[in-house]
N, C-alpha and C positions, 0 to 999 in steps of 0.2 A: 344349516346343520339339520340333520337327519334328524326324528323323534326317538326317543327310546322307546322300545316295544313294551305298551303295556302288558299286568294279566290280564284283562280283559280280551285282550286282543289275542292272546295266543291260547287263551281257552277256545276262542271263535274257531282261532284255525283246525285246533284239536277236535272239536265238534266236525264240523265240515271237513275234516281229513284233509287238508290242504299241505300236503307233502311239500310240492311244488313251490310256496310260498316260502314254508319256512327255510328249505333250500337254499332259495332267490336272497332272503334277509340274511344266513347265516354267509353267504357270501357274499352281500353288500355291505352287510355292517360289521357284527362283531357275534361269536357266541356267547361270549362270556354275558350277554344283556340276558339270557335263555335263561344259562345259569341260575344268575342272580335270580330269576322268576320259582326256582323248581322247588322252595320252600314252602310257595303259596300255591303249590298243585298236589290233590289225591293221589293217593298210590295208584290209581286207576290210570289219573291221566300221565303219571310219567311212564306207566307203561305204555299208554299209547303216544306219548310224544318220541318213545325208545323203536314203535315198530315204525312210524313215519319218516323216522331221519335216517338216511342212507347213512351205511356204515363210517364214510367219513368224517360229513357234519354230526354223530354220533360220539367220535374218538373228541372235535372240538368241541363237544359242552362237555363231555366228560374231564376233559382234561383244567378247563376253567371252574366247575363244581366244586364247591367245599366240601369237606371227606363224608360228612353223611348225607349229604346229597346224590355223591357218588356211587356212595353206597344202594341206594335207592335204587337207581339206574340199572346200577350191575345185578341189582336182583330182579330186572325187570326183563333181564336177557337170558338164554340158555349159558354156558360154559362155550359150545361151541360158537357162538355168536359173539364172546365177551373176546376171545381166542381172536379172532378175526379184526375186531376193533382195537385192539390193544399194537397188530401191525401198524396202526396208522397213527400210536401214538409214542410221548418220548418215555426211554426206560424210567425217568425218574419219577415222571408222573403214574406209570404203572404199577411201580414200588409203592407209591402212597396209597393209591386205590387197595392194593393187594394186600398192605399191610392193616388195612382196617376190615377187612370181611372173615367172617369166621374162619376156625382153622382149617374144617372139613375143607370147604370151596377153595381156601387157600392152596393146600395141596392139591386137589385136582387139578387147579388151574395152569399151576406152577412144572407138575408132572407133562400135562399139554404142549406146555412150549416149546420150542425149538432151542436146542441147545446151548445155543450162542445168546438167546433172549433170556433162558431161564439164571445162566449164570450170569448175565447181567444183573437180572433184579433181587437173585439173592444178593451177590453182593452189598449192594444197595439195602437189602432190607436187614443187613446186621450191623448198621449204624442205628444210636439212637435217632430218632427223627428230629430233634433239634443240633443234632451236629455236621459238622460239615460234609461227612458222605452221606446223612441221611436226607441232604438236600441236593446232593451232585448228581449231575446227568454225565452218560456213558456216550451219551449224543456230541464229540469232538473233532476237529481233524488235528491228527499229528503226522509228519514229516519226516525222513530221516536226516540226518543234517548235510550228509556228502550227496544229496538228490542237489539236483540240478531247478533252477526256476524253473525251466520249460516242462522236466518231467513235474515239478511241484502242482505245476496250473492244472498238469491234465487231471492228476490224482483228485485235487479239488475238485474241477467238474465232474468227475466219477462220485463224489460223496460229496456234496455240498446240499444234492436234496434231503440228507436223513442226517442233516447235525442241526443244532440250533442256532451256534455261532459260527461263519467262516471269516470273519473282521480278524477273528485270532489265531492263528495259527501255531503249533507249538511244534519245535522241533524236539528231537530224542536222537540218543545216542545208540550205538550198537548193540549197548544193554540194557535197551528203553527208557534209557533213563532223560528225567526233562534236561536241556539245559539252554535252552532258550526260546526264545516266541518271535515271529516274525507277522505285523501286520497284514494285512492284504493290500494297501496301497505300495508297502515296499516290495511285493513280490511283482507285482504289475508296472512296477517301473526298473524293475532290475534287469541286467541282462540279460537273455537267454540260458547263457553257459554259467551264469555265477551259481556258485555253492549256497545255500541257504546258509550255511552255518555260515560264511561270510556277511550277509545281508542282516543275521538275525541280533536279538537285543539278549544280553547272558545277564542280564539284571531281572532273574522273573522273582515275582512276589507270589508264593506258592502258602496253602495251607494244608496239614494234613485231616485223615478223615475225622479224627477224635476231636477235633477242636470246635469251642463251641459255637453257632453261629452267628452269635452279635456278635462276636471278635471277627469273623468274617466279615460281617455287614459293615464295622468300622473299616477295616483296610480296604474293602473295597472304595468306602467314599473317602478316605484318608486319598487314596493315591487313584481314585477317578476312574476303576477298568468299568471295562463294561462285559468282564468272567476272569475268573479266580481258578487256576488249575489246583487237585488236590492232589498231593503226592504221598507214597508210603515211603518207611523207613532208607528204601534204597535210593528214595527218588523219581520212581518207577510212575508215570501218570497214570491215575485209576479214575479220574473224570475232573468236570469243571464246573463251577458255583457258575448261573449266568445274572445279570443285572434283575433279571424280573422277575427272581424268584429269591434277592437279596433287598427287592422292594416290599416283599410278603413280609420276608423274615423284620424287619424295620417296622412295618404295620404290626404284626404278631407282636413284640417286643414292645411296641408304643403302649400296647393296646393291655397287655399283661401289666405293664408296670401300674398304669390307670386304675387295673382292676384290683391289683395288691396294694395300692393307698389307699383304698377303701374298705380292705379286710374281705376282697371277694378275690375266689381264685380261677384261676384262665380256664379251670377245666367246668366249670359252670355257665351255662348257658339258660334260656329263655322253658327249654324241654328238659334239663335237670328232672331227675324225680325228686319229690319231697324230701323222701332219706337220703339221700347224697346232697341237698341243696342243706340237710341241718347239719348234717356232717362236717362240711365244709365252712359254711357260716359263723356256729355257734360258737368255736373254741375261740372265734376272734372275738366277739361279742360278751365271753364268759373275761377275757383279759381287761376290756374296755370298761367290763363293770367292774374288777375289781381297779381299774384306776380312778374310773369316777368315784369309787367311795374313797380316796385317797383326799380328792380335794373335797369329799364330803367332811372326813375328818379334820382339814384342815378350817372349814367352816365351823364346826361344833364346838372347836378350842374358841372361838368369840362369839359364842352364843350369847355370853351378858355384855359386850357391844350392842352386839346388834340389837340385842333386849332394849338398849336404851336409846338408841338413835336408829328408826326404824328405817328412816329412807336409806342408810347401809342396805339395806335388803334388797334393794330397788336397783343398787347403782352401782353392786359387787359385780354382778354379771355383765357389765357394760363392758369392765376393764377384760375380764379374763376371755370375754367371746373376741377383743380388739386383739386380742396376744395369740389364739389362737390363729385368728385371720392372717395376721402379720406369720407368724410361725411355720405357717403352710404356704406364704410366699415364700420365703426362705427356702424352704426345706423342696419346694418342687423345680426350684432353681438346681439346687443340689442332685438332688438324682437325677435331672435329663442330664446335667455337666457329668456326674460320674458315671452314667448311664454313655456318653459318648469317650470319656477317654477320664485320666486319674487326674485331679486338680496337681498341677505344675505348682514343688515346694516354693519355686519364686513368686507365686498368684495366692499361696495361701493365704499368706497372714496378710496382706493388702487387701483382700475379699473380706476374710475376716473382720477385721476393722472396719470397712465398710459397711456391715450389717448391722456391727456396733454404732457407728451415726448415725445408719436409717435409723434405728431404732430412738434412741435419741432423737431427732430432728420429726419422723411420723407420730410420735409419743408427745412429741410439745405440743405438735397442728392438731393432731385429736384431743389431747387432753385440753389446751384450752377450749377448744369447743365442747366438750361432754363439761368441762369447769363453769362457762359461761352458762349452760343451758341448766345444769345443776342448782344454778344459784340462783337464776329464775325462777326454778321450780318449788325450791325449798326454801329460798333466802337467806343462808348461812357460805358466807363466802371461804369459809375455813373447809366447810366439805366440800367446793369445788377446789380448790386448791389440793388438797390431798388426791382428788380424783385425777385432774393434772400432774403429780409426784409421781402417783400408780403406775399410771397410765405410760410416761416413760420408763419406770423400772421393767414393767410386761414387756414393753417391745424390744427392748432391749433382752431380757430375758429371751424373745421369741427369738431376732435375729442369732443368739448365740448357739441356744438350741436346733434351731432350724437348720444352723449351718455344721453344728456339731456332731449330732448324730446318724444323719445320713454318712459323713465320712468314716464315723467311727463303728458306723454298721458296716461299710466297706473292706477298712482295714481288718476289722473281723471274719472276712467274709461271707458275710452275710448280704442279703440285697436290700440296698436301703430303701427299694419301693415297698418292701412287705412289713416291716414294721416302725417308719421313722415316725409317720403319724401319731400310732398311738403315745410314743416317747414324749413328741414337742407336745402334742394337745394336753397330756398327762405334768406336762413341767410349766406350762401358761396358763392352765387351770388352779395346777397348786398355790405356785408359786404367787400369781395373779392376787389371789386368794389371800393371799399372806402378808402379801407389801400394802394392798387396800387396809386391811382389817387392822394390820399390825397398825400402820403409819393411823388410823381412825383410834387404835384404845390409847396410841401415844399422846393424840392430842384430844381425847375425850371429851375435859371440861371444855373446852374454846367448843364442840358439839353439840352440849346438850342444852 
């Protein structure tokens, strides 16, 4: 296996101008390696890595580049320059480029085109960019359905270099409209004379432009294509979702839901500016505090506890960090499962219950071990006992919550990555808090 091309090494080339090289790599290996490098280069050197790469291996790093990197690039070129590279790339990725650079450039750019390009990417660029046409390419082959195989193949060979997929083939009707898809193995094995619309499959799984893309990204792996045609209201095909750009949309969507359990949002990154990183941050952090003083007050109601049995102090935060822990198992189970598809009412209450005996069963194993080590420590075997009772009440608590709120943020719709967290950690803090302390003043004197 090949090395990946350090920065080190493509600074070298950059310095010695070695056109030639990067050429040779971007056509042995991959540009997308280039890519992935153009964060760690000056704006100097990606203009000189943009005059060294012929126009083509130009159109491929640009099209593998995340959007401000892109952006870099394209400022690193004339209009007429950007013009020319933009032929050798696909409308959909030209759409996303063009939708992030200013407006000025945007309309020159877009004025430029050739007419058949420019209505292309408008189109394209009046979807939001998370929905299904704001990620569909114009890059297809469709078919009439009374064409014949033999004339099918030729059309294909005529357009097979400027689509991205020809595995699928979609036929149309007289009023373009879809109404079926024929492989490429069955056109290659069909007769000459047969009719498409004979050969083809009238079961297509279609989406329209509005809809949003993780509901794409599920039907595609629900039922295994490898492109998703999008239809309007008539039917009428206006492009297709392909596999590698509903692998993005799966990363993007992994990666977002990660960042809103945390109480950080997808639009924040590493170059945020300070007022938009407190912008974004703080309101989640302003909530979090007012939860933690929730279970702060729930602490303060057994201040003459704790007053009198001090290792309480010691040994409250054991139970409520164990509920927590527990509580975010639960709860990150729950949003990949509703994050891929809605829990089936026949799985519910069987899941459910389930959480309820981990809870119970993880709450005994932990509790007597925090019980056993408790009473080494302090030698009153009545506070490891109570720490054992807690300890299952918490997990038990967590598994309910954990599994409760993420749904019930669902059914609300609401997304249960962005606020189930602070819910369970807010309800195994409290609550935690309250079965320790409570079940400690109940049995006081056996305490003190």
């Amino acid at each position: 296996m090949a090395e990946v091309m350090t920065i080190n090494e493509l600074v070298q080339m950059l310095d010695h101008n070695e056109a030639a090289e990067l050429a040779d790599y971007i056509e042995d290996f991959n540009a997308v390696d280039i890519a992935q490098l153009l964060p760690e280069l000056s704006d100097e050197q990606v203009w000189k890595l943009c005059s060294l790469l012929e126009t083509e291996n130009l159109a491929k790093v640009l099209e593998q580049a995340e959007d401000e990197q892109a952006v870099r690039m394209a400022e690193s070129i004339t209009n007429d320059e950007l013009i020319e590279v933009f032929s050798y790339m696909q409308k959909d990725d030209i759409a996303d480029l063009i939708g992030e650079i200013p407006d000025a450039q945007r309309k020159m750019l877009i004025k430029q085109m050739q007419v058949r390009d420019r209505n292309a990417v408008q189109t394209l660029l009046q979807y939001p960019e998370d929905s299904a046409g704001g990620i569909m390419t114009t890059a297809y082959i469709s078919l009439p359905e009374d064409m014949t195989v033999s004339d099918g193949m030729t059309k294909i060979k005529q357009t097979a270099e400027k689509t991205e997929v020809i595995e699928t083939i979609y036929i149309v009707n007289a009023k373009h409209q879809l109404t079926g898809i024929c492989n490429l193995r069955q056109i290659l094995t069909a007769q000459k004379n047969t009719m498409l619309k004979d050969i083809m499959n009238e079961n297509v799984i279609a989406v329209h432009p509005e809809d949003d893309q993780e509901e794409v990204a599920k039907l595609v792996s629900r039922y295994d294509l490898n492109a998703i045609p999008v239809i309007n209201n008539r039917r009428s095909i206006m492009g297709i979702i392909t596999v590698d750009d509903i692998i993005d949309v799966i990363v993007e969507e992994y990666n977002e839901d990660i960042l809103e359990m945390a109480g950080v949002s997808k639009e924040e990154s590493l170059s945020t500016s300070l007022w938009e990183s407190i912008k974004l941050r703080l309101p989640w952090l302003l909530i979090n505090l007012g939860t933690a003083f929730l279970a702060s007050l729930t602490v303060k109601a057994f201040e003459g506890t704790i007053a009198q049995v001090v290792a309480l102090s010691s040994t409250m935060t054991i139970v409520s960090g164990m509920g927590g822990n527990a509580g975010t198992q639960t709860q990150s189970i729950l949003v990949r499962q509703l994050a891929q598809d809605d829990i089936p009412r026949s799985k519910y209450w069987k899941a459910f219950w389930k959480e309820i005996l981990l809870g119970v069963i993880n709450g005994a194993v932990n509790g007597a071990v925090t019980g056993l080590i408790v009473y080494a420590v302090y030698g009153n075997a009545f506070l490891g006992i109570i720490i054992l009772i807690a300890m299952i009440g918490n997990l038990v608590v967590a598994g309910i919550f954990g599994f409760v709120v993420p749904v019930l943020l669902k059914k609300l719709g609401a997304d249960p990555a962005v606020a189930s967290s602070i819910f369970v950690t807010t309800a195994t803090d409290v609550l935690g808090f309250f079965i320790f302390l409570g079940l400690a003043q109940l049995f006081l004197p056996l305490l003190v």
